[in-house]
N, C-alpha and C positions, 0 to 999 in steps of 0.2 A: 596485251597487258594482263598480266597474272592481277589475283587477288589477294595472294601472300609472297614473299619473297624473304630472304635469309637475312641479305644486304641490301637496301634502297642509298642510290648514291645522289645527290643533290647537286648538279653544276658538272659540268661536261668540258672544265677547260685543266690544266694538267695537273693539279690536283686532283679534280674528279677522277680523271682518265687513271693516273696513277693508284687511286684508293680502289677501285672497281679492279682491275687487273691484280692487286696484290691482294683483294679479297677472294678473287675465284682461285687463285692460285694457292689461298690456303684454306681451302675446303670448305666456302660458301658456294653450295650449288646451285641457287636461284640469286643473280644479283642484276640490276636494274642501274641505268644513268636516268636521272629525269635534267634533261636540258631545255633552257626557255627558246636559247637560240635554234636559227635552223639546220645548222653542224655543228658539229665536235669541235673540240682545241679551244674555246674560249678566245683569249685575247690574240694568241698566235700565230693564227692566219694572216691577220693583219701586221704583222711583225716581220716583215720580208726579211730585214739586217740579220748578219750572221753573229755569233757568239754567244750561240746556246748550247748547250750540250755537253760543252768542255768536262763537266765533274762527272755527267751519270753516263753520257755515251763515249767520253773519251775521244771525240771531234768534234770539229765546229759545225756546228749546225747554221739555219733562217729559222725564225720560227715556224713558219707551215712544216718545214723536215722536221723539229721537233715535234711538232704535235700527229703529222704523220706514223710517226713512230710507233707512238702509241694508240691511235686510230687505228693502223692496223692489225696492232696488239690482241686490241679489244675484236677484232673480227674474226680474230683466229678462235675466241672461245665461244661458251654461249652465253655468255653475258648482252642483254637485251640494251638497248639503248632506242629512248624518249626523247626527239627532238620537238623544238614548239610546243615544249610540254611548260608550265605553269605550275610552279608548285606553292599553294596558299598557307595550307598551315602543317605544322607538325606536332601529334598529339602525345602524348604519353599513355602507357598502356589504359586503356580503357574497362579493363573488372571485366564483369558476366560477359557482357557482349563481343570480345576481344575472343579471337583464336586460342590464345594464351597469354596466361598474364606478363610472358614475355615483349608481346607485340606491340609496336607502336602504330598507331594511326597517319596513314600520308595524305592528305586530299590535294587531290591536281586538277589542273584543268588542261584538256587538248583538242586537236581538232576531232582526230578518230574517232576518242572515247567521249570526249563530253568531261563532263563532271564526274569523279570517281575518287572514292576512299579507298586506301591500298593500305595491305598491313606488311609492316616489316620487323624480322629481331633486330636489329641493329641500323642507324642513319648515320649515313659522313655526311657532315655540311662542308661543299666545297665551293661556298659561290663567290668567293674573288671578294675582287675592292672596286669602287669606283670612286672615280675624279675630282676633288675638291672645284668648284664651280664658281663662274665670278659673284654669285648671289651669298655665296659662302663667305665670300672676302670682304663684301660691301666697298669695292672700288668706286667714287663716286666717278659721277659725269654720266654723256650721255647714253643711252642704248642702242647705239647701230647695228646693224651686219656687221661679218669681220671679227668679233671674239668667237675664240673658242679654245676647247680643253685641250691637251697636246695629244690624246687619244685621239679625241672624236676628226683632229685634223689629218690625225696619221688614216684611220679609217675612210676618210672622205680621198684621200689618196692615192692609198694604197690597194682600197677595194673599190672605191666606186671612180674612181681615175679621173675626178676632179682638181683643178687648180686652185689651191685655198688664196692665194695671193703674192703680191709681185713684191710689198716692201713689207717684213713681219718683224716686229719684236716680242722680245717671248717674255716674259714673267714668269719669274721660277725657275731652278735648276735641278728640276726633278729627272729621272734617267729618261724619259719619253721626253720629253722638252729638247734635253740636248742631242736626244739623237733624231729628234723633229728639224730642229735647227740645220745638221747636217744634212738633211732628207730635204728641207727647202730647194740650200746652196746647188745640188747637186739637179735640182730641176728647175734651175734658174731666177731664183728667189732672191732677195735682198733681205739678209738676217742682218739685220740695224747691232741688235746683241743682247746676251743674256742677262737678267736684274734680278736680282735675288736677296732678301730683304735677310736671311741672318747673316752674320760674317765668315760662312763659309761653305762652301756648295753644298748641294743636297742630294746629290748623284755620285757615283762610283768615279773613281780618278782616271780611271781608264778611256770613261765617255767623252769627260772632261777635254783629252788629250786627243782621242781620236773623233771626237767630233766639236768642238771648239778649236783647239790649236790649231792642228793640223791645217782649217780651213779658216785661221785667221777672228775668227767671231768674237769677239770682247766678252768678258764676266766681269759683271759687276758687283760684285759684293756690295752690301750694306746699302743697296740700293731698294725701292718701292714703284710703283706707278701710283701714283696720287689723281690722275684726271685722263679721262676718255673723250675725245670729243669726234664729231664728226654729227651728218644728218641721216642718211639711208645707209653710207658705210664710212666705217671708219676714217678719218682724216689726218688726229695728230693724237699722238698719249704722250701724258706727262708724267717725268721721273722726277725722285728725286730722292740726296742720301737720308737716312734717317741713323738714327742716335739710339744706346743701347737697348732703350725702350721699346725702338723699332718708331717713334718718331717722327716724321720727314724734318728734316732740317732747313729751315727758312734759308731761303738764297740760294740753295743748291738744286733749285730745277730746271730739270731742259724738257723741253719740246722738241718731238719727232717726228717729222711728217711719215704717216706711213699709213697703209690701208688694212693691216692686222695684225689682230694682238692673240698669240698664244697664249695660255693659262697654263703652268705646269709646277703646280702649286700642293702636290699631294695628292695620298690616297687614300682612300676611307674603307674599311672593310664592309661590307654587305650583309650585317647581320642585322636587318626589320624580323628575320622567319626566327631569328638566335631568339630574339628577344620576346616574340611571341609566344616559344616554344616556354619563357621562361627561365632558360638557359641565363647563366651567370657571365655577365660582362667584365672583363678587367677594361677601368676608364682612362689605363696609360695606353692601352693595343687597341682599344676599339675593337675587339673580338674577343671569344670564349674564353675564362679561364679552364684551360685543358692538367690533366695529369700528366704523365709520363708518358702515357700510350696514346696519349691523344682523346682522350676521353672526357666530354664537357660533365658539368653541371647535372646534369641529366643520365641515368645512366643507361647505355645501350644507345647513347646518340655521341656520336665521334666529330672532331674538325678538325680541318686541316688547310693546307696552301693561305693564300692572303684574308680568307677572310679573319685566322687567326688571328695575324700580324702581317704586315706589310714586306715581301721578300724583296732582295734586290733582285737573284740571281733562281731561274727558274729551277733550276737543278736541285734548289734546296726544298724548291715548294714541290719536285717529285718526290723526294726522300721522306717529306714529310707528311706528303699521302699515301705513298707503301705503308709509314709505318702505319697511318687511320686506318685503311684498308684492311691488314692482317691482324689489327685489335678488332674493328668492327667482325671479323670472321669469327676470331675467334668467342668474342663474345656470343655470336649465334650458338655454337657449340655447344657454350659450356655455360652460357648465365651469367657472365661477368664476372670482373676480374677480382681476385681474393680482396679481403682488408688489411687487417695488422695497422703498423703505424704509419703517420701523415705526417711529410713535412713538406712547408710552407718556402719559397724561393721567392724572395724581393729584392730589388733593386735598389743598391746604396748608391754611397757618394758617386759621380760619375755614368751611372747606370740611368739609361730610361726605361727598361720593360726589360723584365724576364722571360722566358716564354720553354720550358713549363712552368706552371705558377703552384702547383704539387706535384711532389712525387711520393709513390709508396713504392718504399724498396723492394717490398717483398714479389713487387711484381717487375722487378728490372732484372734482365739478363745478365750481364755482365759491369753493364756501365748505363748515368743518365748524360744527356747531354741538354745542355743547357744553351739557349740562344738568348744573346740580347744584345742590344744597340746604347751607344756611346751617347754621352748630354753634347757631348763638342770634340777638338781635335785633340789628341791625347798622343805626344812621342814619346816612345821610353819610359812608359810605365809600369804597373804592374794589375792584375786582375785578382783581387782576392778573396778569396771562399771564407766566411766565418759565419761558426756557430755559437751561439752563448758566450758572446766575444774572444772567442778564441779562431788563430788562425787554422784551417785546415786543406787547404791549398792556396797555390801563388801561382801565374802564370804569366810569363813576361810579351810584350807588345810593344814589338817597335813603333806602330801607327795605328791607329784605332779614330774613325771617321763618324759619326753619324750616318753618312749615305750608306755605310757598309757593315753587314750584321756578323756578328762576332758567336764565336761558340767555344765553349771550353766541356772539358770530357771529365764527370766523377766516376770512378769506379766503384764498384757495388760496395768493397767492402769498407769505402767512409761514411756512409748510413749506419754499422753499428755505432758510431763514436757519437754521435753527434743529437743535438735534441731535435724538439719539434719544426726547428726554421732555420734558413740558412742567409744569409747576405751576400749579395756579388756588389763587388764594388771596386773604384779604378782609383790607385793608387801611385805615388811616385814616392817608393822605397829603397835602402839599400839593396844589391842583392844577395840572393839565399840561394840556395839549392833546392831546385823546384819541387813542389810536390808530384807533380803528376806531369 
C-alpha cells in the first residue's frame, strides 16, 4: 500500500471495477480498489443467472462472467487492489500537513497494514446499496428463524450451498425476489407466491415473465403481510389486500402455512462514508447529488453505480463508472473541472429522481444524459424538457415502469437557450415532431 495515489477507488463491485479501469486507462498512474470484502465483483459472484452483459459486452453473461471480465481487466494493469480492506472516513484536503492542497485524506483499516492514512487527488465512492430489512418495515408478529432478505438467501445458496427452505413466500417484487423465487422452484422449493404492497410490480417485466409466468408463481399486487407467526422457525404469515393508502383491508386475510419468508422490499444506497465525508444527499435517490461527470458535493471525490441511485441493469452501473473513473483521472491531472454556468435538473409531474441533479455545460462533450425513474405505469406518453416554462424537448414512451430506469439524451447546444433549471416530467400530449 502506497502513501499517495492519483485515484483511490472505494467498493470493488462493478462500479468500482469499471471507475478503476477507466481511470488508469485515462492517465491516472497510481490507482488503488480499497474492497471490504474478500474478492472482487461485489454482488456478482453470487449472481449465477444469466442476462448480464447484453448492453456493454454484447452477450449474455452470469454474473461471476461479468465480473470476471473485469477482474481480469484490472490484472492486466497496474492498478493495486485492497481486499479486507475497511475504509472509515474520507477527509477533504487537509492545509499544511497534506502533500498538496490537492489531496484528500483516506483512513482504512486491514489486516496487512493496520491502521493507515492514505492520500489521494481524486476518490470514486462506489459502494453499492443494501437491502431494505424486515426491522425497516416493522412487520409485526413473532421473531423466528426463516426471514430473510432475497440477497442474503440468494448468498446462502448460491455460495454457501445451503437450503433456505421447503415452503417460501416472498414479499416484495423487487428484481432479487423474483429471480429468488425461480432459484427456489428450480431446487425444489414451494414458492406459495409473490405480495407486493404497490399496484404494480417493482422489477423489470422481463423477470416478471421469465421467472414468475413461466413457472407458474402467482403476483399479488396490492397485497402486504400483516403477521409472522411461528416459535424457533417460521410457521404461518399472514397477507392481506390493502387500500390506496397501503392499508390492509379488514376481511381480506389469509394464512399460509409455510416455513419462509423472503424480504424483497428494496434497496438503499450505502452512503454512512457520503455523509460523513459531508457529501450532499438528494432525499429522493438516497445518494450523492452528482454533476454531469459524476462529481459529488465535494470536489475531487466522484460516485457512481448504486450507491448513487438504485440500477436495474448492471450494464448501466458500468457505464456509469467509466464515466466517474475518467473524471476522477482527469481531475488528478488538471485540478478540476472548469465553472461557467449551473443548471439545476428536477423531477416534475410523473418523475421521481433525476439523476444528474447539475450540469455545467461547459464541461459536456457533446451531449448530457439524463437518467430517471417513472412515479407509476405511464403508456403512450410523453417525456418533457422545460425551461422557464417553456418546452425544449419532447420525447415519446410507449411504456415507462417504475421497476425500469429511463434516459433521455440533451445535446450540448440546448444549454445556450435555456436558464438556470430544467424540469423532466411525464406527460400525455398531442404529438409533435420531436426534439431530439
Amino acid at each position: 500500500m502506497k502513501d499517495q495515489y492519483d485515484v483511490l477507488v472505494i467498493g470493488g463491485g462493478p462500479a468500482g471495477l469499471a471507475a478503476a479501469v477507466s481511470a488508469w486507462e485515462n492517465g491516472a498512474g497510481k490507482v488503488c480498489i480499497l474492497e471490504r470484502a474478500r474478492v472482487l465483483g461485489g454482488i456478482l459472484p453470487q449472481c449465477i443467472h444469466n442476462g448480464f452483459g447484453l448492453h456493454h459486452f454484447k452477450e449474455e453473461l452470469t454474473g461471476p462472467e461479468y465480473a470476471e471480465r473485469f477482474v481480469n481487466r484490472v490484472s492486466e494493469t497496474s492498478i493495486e487492489k485492497l481486499t479486507g480492506t475497511m475504509v472509515l472516513s474520507v477527509e477533504p484536503p487537509a492545509g499544511g500537513d497534506a502533500p498538496s492542497p490537492l489531496y484528500k485524506t483516506v483512513y482504512v483499516m486491514n489486516p496487512e497494514h493496520g491502521y493507515k492514512a492514505v492520500s489521494a487527488k481524486a476518490v470514486v465512492l462506489t459502494m453499492g446499496c443494501r437491502e431494505r430489512t424486515r426491522g425497516a418495515l416493522g412487520i409485526p408478529g413473532s421473531r423466528p428463524a426463516g426471514v430473510f432478505t432475497a440477497g442474503t438467501a440468494q448468498l446462502y445458496m448460491n455460495i454457501e450451498g445451503y437450503r433456505i427452505g421447503r415452503k417460501v413466500l416472498i414479499l416484495g417484487s423487487g428484481d432479487i425476489g423474483l429471480i429468488m423465487a425461480r432459484r427456489l422452484t428450480l431446487e425444489g422449493a414451494e414458492v406459495l407466491g409473490v405480495y407486493e404492497v404497490l399496484p404494480y410490480p417493482g422489477g423489470l417485466n422481463r423477470n416478471i415473465v421469465q421467472c414468475l409466468d413461466d413457472f407458474n408463481i402467482p403476483l399479488h399486487l396490492s397485497h402486504t403481510v400483516i403477521d409472522i407467526r411461528g416459535d424457533k422457525r417460521v410457521e404461518q404469515v399472514v397477507t392481506a389486500q390493502v387500500d390506496e393508502k397501503r392499508n390492509p383491508v379488514p376481511g381480506t386475510e389469509k394464512t399460509h402455512d409455510c416455513d419462509t419468508l423472503l424480504l424483497s422490499v428494496g434497496l438503499i444506497p450505502e452512503n454512512e462514508l457520503s455523509r460523513q465525508t459531508g457529501i450532499e444527499i438528494d432525499p429522493r435517490t438516497g445518494g450523492p447529488v452528482v454533476f454531469e461527470n459524476m462529481e459529488t458535493s465535494t470536489p475531487g471525490v466522484f460516485a457512481s453505480g448504486n450507491v448513487v441511485h438504485v440500477h436495474d441493469l448492471v450494464d448501466y452501473v458500468t457505464a456509469e463508472g467509466l464515466k466517474a473513473g475518467a473524471s476522477a483521472a482527469r481531475y488528478a491531472r488538471t485540478g478540476g473541472a472548469s465553472g461557467g454556468s449551473l443548471v439545476s435538473v428536477r423531477p416534475g409531474q410523473g418523475v421521481r429522481y433525476t439523476v444528474p441533479q447539475k450540469i455545467r455545460a461547459e464541461n459536456l462533450d457533446k451531449s448530457a444524459e439524463i437518467f430517471f425513474r417513472s412515479t407509476d405505469i405511464f403508456k403512450d406518453m410523453k417525456v418533457v424538457v422545460t425551461s422557464n416554462g417553456a418546452t425544449i424537448a419532447r420525447f415519446s414512451r410507449e411504456y415507462m415502469a417504475p421497476g425500469e430506469m429511463e434516459k433521455i439524451t440533451l445535446p450540448k447546444s440546448f444549454f445556450a437557450k435555456i436558464g438556470d433549471e430544467i424540469e423532466v416530467s411525464i406527460r400525455k400530449e398531442a404529438p409533435r415532431e420531436e426534439a431530439s
